[in-house]
VMD Tcl script that builds the backbone (N, CA, C; Angstrom):
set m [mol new atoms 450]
animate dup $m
set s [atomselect $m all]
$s set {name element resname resid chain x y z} {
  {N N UNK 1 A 0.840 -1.177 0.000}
  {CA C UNK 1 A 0.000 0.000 0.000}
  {C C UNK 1 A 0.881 1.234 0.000}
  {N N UNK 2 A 0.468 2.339 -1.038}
  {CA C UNK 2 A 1.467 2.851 -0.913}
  {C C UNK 2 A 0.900 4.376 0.187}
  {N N UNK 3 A 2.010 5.122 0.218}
  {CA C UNK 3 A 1.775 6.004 1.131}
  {C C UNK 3 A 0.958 7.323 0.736}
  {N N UNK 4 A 0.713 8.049 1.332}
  {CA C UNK 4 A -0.544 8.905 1.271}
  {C C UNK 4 A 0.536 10.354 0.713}
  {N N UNK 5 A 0.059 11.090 -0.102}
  {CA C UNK 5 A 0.584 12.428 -0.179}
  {C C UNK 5 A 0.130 13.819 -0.206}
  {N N UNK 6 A 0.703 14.584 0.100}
  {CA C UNK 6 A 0.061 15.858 0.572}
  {C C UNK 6 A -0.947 16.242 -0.469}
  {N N UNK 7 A -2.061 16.677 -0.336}
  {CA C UNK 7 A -3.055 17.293 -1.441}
  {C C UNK 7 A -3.031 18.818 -1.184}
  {N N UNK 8 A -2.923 19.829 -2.135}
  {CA C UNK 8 A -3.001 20.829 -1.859}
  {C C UNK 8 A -4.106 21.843 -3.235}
  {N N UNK 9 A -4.553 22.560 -2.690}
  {CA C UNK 9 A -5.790 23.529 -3.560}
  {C C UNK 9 A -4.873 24.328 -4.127}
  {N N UNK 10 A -5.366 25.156 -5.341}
  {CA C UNK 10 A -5.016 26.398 -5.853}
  {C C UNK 10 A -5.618 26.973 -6.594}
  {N N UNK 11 A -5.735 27.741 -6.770}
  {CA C UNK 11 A -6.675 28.655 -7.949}
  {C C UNK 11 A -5.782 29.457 -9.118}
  {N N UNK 12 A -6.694 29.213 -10.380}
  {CA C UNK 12 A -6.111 29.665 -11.273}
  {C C UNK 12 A -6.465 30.403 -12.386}
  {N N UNK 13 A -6.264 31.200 -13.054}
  {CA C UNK 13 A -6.412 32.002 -13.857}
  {C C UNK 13 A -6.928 30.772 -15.109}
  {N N UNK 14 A -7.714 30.698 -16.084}
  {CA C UNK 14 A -7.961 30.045 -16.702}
  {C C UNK 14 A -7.713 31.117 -18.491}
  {N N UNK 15 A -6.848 30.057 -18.905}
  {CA C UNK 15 A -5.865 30.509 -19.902}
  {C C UNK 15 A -6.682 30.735 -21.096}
  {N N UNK 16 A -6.346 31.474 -22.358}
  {CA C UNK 16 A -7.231 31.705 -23.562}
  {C C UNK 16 A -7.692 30.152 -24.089}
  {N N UNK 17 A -8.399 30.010 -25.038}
  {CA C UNK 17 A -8.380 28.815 -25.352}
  {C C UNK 17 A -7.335 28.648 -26.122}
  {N N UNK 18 A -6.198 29.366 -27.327}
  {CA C UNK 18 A -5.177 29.416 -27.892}
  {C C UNK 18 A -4.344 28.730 -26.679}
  {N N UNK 19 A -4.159 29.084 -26.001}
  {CA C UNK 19 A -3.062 28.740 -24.760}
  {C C UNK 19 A -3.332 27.081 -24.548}
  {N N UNK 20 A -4.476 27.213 -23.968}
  {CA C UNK 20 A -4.739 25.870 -23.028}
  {C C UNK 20 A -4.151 24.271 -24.051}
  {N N UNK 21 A -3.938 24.658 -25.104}
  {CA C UNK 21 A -3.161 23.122 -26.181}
  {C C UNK 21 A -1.654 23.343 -25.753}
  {N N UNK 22 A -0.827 24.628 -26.030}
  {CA C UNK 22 A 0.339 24.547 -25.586}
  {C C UNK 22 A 0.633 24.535 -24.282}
  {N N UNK 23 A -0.023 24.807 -23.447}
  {CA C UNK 23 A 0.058 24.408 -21.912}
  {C C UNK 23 A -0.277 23.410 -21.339}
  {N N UNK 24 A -1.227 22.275 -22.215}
  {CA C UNK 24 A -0.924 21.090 -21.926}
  {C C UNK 24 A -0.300 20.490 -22.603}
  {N N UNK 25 A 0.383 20.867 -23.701}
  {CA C UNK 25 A 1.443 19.904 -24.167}
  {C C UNK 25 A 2.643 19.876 -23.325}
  {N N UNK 26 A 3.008 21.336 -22.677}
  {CA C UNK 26 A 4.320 21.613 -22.015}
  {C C UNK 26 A 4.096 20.553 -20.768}
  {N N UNK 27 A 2.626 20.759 -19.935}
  {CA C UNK 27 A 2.383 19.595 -18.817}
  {C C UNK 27 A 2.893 18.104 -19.384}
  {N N UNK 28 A 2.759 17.504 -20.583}
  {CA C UNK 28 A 3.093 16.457 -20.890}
  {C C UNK 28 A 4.133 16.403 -20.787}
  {N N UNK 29 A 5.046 17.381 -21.006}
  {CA C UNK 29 A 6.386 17.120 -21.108}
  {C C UNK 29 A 7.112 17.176 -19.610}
  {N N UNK 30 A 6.501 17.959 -19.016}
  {CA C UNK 30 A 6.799 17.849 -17.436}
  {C C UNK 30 A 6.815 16.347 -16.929}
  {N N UNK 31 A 5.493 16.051 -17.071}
  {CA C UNK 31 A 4.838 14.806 -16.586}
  {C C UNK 31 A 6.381 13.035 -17.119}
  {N N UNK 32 A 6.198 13.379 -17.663}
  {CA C UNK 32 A 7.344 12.423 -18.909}
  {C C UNK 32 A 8.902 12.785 -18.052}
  {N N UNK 33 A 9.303 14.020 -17.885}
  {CA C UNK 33 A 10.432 14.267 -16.857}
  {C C UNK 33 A 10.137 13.516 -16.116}
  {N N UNK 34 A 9.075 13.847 -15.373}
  {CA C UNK 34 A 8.712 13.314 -14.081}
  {C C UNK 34 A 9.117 11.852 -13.842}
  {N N UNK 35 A 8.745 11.169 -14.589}
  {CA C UNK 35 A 8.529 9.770 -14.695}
  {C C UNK 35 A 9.927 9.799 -14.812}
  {N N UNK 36 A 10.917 10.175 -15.240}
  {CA C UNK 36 A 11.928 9.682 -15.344}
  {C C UNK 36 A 12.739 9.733 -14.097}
  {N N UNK 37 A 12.847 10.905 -13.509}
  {CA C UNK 37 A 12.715 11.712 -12.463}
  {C C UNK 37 A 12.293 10.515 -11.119}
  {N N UNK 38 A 11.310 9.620 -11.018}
  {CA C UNK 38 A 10.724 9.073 -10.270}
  {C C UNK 38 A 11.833 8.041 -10.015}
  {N N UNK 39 A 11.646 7.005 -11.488}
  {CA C UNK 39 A 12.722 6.119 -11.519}
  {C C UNK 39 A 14.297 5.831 -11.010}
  {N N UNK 40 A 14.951 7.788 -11.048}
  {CA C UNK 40 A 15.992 7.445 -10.913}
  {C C UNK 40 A 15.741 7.355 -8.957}
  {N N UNK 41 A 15.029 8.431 -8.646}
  {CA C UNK 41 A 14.941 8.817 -7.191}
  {C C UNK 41 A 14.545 7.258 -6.757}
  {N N UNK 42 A 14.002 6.380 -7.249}
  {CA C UNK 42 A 13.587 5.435 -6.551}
  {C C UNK 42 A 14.934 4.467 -6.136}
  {N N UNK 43 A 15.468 4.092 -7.375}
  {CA C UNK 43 A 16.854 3.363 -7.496}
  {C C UNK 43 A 18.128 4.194 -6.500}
  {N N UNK 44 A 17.991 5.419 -6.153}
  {CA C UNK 44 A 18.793 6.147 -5.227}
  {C C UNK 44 A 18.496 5.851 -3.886}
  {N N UNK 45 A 16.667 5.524 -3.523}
  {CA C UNK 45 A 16.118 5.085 -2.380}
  {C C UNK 45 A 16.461 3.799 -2.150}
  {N N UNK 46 A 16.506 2.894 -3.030}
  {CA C UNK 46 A 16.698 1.718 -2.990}
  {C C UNK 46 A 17.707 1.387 -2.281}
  {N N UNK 47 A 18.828 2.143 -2.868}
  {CA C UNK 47 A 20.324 1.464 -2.262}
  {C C UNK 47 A 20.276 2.355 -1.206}
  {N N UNK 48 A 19.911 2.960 -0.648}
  {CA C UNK 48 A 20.145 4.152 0.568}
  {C C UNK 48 A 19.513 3.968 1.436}
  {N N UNK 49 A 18.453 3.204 1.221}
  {CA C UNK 49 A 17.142 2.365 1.935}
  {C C UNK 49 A 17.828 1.673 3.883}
  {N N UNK 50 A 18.276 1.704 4.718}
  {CA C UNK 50 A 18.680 0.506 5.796}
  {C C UNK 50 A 17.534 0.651 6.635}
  {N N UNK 51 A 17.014 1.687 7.119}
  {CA C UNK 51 A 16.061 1.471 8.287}
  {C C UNK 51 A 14.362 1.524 7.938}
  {N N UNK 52 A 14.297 0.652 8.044}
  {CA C UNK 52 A 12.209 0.375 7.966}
  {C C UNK 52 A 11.893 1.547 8.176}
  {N N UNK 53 A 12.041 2.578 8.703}
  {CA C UNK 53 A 11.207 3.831 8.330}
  {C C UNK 53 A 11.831 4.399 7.034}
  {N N UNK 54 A 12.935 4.361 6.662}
  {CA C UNK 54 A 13.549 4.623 5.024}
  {C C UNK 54 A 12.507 3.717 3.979}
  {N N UNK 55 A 11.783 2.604 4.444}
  {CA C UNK 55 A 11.206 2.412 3.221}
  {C C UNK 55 A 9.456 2.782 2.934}
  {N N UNK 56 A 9.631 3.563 3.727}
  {CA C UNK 56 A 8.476 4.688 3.645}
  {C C UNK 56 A 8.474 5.886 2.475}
  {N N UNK 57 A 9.875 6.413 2.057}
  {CA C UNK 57 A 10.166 6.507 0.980}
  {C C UNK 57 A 9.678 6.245 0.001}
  {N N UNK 58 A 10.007 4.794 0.113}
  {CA C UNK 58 A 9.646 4.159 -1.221}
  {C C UNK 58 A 8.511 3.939 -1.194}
  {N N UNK 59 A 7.838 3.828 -0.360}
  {CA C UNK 59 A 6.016 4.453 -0.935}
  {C C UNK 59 A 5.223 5.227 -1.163}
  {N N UNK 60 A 6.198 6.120 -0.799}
  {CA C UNK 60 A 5.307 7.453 -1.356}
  {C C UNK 60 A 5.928 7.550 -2.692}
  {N N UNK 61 A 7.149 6.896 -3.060}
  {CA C UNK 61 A 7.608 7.206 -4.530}
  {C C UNK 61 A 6.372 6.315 -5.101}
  {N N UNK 62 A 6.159 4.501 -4.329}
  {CA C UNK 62 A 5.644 4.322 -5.868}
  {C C UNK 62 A 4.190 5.102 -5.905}
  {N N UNK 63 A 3.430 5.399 -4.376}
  {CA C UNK 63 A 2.048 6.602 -4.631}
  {C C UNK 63 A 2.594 7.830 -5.811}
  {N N UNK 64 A 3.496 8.549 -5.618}
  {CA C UNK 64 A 3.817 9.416 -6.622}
  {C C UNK 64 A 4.246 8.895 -7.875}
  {N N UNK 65 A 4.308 7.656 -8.513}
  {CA C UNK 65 A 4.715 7.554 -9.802}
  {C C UNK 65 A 3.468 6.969 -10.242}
  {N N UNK 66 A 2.125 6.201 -9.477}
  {CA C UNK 66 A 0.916 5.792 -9.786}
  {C C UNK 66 A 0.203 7.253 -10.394}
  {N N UNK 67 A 0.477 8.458 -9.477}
  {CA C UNK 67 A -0.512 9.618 -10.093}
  {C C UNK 67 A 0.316 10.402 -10.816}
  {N N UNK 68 A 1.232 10.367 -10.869}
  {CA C UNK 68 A 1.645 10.701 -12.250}
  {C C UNK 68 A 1.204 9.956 -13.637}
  {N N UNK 69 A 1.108 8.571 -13.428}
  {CA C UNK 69 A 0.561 8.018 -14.630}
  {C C UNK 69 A -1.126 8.394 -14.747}
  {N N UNK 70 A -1.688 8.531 -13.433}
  {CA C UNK 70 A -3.195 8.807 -13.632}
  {C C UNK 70 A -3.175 10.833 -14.086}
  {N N UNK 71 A -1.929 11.481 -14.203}
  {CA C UNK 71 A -2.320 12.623 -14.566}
  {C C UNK 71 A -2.013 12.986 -15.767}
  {N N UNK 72 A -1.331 11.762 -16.252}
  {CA C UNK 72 A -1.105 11.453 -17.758}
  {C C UNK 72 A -1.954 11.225 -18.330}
  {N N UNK 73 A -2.671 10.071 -17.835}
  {CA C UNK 73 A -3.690 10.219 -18.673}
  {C C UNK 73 A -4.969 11.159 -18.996}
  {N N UNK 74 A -5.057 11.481 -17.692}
  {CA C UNK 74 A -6.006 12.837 -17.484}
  {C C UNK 74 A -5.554 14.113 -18.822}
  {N N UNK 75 A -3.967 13.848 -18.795}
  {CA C UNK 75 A -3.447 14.935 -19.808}
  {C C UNK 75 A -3.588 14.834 -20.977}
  {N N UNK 76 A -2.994 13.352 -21.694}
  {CA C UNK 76 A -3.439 12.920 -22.965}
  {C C UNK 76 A -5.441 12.672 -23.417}
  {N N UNK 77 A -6.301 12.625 -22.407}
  {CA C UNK 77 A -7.585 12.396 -22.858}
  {C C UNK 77 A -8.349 14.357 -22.933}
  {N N UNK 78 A -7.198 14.468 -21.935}
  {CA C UNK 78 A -7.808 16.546 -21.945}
  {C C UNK 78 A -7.254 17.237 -23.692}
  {N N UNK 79 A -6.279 16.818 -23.632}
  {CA C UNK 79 A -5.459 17.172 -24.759}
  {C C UNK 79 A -6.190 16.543 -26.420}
  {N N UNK 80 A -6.956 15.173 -26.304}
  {CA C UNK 80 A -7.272 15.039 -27.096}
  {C C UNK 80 A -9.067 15.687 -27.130}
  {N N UNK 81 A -9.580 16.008 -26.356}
  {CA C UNK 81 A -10.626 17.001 -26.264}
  {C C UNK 81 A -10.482 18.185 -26.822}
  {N N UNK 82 A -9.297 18.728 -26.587}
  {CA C UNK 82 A -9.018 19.930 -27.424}
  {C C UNK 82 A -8.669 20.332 -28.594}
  {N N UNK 83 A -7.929 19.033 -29.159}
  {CA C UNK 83 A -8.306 18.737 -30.706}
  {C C UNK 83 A -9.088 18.899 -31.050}
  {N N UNK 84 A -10.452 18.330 -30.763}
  {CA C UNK 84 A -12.044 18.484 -31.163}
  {C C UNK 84 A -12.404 19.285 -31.582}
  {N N UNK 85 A -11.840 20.156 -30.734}
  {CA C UNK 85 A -12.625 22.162 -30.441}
  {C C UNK 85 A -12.027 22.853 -31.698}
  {N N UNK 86 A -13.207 23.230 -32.226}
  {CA C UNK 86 A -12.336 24.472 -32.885}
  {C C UNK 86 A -12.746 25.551 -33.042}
  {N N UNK 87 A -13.044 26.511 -34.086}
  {CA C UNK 87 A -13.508 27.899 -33.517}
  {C C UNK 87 A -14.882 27.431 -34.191}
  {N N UNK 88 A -15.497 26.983 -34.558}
  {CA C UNK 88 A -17.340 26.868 -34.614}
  {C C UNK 88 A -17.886 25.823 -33.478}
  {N N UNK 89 A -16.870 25.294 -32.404}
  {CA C UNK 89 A -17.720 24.370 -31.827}
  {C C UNK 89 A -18.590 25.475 -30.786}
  {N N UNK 90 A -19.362 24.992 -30.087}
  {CA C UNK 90 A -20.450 25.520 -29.256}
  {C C UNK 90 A -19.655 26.135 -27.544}
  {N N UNK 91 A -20.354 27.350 -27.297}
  {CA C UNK 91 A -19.440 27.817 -26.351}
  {C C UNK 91 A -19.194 27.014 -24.717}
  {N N UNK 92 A -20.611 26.259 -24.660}
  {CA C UNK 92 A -20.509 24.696 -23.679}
  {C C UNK 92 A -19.361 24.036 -23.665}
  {N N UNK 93 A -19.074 23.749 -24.895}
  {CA C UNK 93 A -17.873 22.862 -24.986}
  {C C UNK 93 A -16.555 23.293 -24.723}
  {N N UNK 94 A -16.646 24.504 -25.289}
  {CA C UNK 94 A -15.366 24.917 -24.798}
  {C C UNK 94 A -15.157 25.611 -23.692}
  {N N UNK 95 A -16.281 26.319 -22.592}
  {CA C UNK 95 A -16.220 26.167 -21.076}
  {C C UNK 95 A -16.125 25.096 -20.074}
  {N N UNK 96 A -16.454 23.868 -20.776}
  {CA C UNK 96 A -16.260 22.673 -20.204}
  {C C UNK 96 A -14.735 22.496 -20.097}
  {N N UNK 97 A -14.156 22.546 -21.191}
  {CA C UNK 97 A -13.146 22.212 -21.671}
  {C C UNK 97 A -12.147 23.195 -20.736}
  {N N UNK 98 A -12.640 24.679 -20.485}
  {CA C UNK 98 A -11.350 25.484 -19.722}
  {C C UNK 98 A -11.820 25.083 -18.365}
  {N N UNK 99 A -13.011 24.516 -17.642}
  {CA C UNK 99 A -12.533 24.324 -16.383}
  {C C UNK 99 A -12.010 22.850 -16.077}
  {N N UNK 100 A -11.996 22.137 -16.915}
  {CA C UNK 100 A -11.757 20.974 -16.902}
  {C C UNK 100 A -9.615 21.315 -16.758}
  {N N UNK 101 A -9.246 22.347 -17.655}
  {CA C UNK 101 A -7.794 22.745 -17.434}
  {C C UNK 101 A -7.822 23.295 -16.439}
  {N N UNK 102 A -8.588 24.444 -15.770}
  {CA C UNK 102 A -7.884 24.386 -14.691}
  {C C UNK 102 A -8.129 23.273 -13.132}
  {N N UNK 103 A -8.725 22.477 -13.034}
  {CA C UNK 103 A -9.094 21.537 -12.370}
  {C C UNK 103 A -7.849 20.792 -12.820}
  {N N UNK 104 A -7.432 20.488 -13.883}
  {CA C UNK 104 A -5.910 19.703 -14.200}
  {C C UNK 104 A -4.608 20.633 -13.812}
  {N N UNK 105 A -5.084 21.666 -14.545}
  {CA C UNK 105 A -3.725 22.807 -13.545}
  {C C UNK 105 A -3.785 22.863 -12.028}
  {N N UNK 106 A -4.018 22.609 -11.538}
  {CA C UNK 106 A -4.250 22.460 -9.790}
  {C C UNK 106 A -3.921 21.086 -9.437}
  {N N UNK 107 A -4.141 19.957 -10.389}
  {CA C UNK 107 A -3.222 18.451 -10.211}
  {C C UNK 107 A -2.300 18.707 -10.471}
  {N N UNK 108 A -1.910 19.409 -11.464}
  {CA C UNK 108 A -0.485 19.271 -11.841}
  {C C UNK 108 A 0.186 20.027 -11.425}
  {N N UNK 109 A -0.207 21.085 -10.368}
  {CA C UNK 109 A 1.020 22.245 -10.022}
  {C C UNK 109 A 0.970 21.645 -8.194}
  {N N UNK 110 A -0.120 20.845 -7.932}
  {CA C UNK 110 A 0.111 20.056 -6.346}
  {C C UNK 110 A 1.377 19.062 -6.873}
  {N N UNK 111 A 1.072 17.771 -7.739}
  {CA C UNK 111 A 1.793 17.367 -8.200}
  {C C UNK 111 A 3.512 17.546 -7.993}
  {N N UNK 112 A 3.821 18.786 -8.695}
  {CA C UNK 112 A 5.134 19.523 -8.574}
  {C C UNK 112 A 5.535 19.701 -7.216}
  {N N UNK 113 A 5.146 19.871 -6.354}
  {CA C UNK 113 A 4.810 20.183 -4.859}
  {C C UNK 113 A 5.239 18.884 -4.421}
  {N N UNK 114 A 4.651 17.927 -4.662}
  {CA C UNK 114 A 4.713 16.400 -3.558}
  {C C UNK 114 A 6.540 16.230 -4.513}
  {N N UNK 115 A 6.318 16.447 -5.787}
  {CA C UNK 115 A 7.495 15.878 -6.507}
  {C C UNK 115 A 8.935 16.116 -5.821}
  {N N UNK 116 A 8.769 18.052 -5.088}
  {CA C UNK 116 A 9.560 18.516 -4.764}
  {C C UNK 116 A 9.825 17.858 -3.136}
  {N N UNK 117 A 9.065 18.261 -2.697}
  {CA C UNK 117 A 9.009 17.241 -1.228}
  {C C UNK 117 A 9.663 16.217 -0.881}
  {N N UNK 118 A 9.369 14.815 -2.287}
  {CA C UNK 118 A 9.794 13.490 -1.661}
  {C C UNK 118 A 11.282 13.709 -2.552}
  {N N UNK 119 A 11.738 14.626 -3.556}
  {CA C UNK 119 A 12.602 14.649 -3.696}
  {C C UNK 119 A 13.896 15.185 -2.658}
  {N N UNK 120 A 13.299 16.329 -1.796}
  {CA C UNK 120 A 14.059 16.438 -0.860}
  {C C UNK 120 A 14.261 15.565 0.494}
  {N N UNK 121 A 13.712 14.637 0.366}
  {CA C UNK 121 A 13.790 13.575 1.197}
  {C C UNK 121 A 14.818 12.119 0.678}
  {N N UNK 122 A 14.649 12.194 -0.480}
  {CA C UNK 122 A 15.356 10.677 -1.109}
  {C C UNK 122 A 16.907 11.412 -0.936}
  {N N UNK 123 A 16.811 13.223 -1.264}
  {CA C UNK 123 A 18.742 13.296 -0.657}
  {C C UNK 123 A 18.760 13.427 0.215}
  {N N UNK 124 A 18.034 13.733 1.141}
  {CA C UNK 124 A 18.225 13.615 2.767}
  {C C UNK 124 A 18.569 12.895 3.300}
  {N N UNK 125 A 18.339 11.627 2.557}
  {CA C UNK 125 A 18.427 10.379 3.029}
  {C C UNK 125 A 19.548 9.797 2.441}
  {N N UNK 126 A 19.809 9.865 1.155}
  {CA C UNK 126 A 21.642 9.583 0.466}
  {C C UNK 126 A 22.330 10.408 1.295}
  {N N UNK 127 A 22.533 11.595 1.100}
  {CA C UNK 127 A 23.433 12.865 1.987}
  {C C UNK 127 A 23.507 12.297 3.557}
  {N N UNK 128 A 22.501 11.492 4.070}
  {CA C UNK 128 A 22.986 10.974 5.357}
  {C C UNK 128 A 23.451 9.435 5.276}
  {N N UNK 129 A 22.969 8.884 4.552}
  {CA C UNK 129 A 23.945 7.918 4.245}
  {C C UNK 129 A 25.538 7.644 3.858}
  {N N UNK 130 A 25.355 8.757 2.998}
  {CA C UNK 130 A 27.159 9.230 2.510}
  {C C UNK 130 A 27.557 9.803 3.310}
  {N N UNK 131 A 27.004 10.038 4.681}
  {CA C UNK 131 A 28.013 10.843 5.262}
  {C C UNK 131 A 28.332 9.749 6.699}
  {N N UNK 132 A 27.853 8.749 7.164}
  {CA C UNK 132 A 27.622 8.353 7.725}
  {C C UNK 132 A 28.610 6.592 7.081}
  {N N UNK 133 A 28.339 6.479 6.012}
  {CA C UNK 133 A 29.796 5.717 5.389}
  {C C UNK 133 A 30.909 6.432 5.538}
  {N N UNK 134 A 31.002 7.202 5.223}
  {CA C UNK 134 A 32.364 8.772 4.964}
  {C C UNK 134 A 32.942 8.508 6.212}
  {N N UNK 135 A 32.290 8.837 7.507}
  {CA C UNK 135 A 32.411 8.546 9.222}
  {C C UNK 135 A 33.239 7.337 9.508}
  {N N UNK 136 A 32.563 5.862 8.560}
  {CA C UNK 136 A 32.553 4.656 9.285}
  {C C UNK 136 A 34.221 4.581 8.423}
  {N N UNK 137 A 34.595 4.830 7.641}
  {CA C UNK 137 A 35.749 4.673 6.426}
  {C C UNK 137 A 36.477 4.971 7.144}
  {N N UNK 138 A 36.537 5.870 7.700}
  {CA C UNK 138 A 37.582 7.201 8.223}
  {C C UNK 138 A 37.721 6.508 9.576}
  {N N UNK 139 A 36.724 6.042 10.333}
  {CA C UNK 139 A 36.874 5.243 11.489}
  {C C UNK 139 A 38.067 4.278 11.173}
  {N N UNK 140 A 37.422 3.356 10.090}
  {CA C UNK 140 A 38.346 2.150 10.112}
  {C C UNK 140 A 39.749 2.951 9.146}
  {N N UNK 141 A 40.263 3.410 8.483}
  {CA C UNK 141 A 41.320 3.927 7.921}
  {C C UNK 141 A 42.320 4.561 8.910}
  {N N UNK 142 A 41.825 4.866 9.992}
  {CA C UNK 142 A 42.563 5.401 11.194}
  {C C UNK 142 A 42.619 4.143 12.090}
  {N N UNK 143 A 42.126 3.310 12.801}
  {CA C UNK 143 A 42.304 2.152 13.020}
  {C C UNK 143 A 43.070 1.337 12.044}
  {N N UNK 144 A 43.279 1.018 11.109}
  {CA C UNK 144 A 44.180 0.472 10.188}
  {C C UNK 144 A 45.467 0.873 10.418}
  {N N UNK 145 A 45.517 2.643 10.385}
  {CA C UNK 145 A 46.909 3.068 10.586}
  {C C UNK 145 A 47.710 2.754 11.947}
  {N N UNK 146 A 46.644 2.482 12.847}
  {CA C UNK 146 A 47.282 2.441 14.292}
  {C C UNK 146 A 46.816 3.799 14.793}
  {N N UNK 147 A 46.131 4.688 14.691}
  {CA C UNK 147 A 45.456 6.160 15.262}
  {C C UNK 147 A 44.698 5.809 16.216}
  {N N UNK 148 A 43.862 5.043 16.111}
  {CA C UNK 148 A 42.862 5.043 17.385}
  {C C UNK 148 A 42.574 3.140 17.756}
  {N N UNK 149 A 42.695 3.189 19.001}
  {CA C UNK 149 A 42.615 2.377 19.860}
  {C C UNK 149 A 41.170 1.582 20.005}
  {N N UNK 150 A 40.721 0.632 19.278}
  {CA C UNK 150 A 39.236 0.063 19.815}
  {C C UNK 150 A 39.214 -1.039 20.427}
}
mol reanalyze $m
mol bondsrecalc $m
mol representation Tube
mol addrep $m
């Protein structure tokens, strides 16, 4: 089960309809970082992983790489809605269509938020690991030399 992540609100300016295709294409391209982004942070958790609360980590990575794929798709089925539209469709459709972006702009800018979060946690957690090998090295390298007495 994976772990729970922060949800957060925002409000947003809701973009021309010209805009709202290149602003979700750019989200796609975020989203696609992301994923890559996820993968490596996970494989960094992995090996950095020693204490059962460290693999708490790794569930909120794989919760954060599940909604990233569910905001993908949210992105690619919004994105292909907007294909549809063009300048004679009916003005319903295309108010549907801008709050439906910003209801996705508010996933995707929380999103960025949790991304940033568990990312500062997976180096929190290497950076204390490496430093904490760094310690144990230096322990035994001075014991080796004859420096300290155990």
């Amino acid at each position: 089960m994976a772990a729970s992540l922060p949800v957060h609100s925002y409000e947003f300016a809701i973009p021309s309809s010209t805009n709202i295709y290149e602003e979700t294409k750019q989200w796609m391209s975020e989203m696609g970082f992301y994923k890559d982004e996820i993968e490596f942070l996970s494989r960094l958790a992995q090996k950095f992983s020693l204490k059962k609360s460290d693999k708490e980590i790794l569930m909120m990575l794989e919760g954060i790489a599940d909604q990233q794929k569910k905001i993908n798709g949210e992105l690619f089925n919004h994105l292909g809605k907007i294909k549809l539209v063009d300048e004679n469709s009916v003005s319903r459709e295309v108010s549907n269509i801008k709050v439906e972006h910003k209801d996705i702009a508010s996933e995707v800018y929380s999103y960025a938020i949790s991304m940033r979060l568990i990312k500062k946690q997976v180096f929190q957690l290497a950076d204390t690991q490496l430093k904490s090998r760094k310690r144990n090295k230096q322990i035994n390298d001075d014991y080796e030399d004859g420096g300290i007495a155990l």
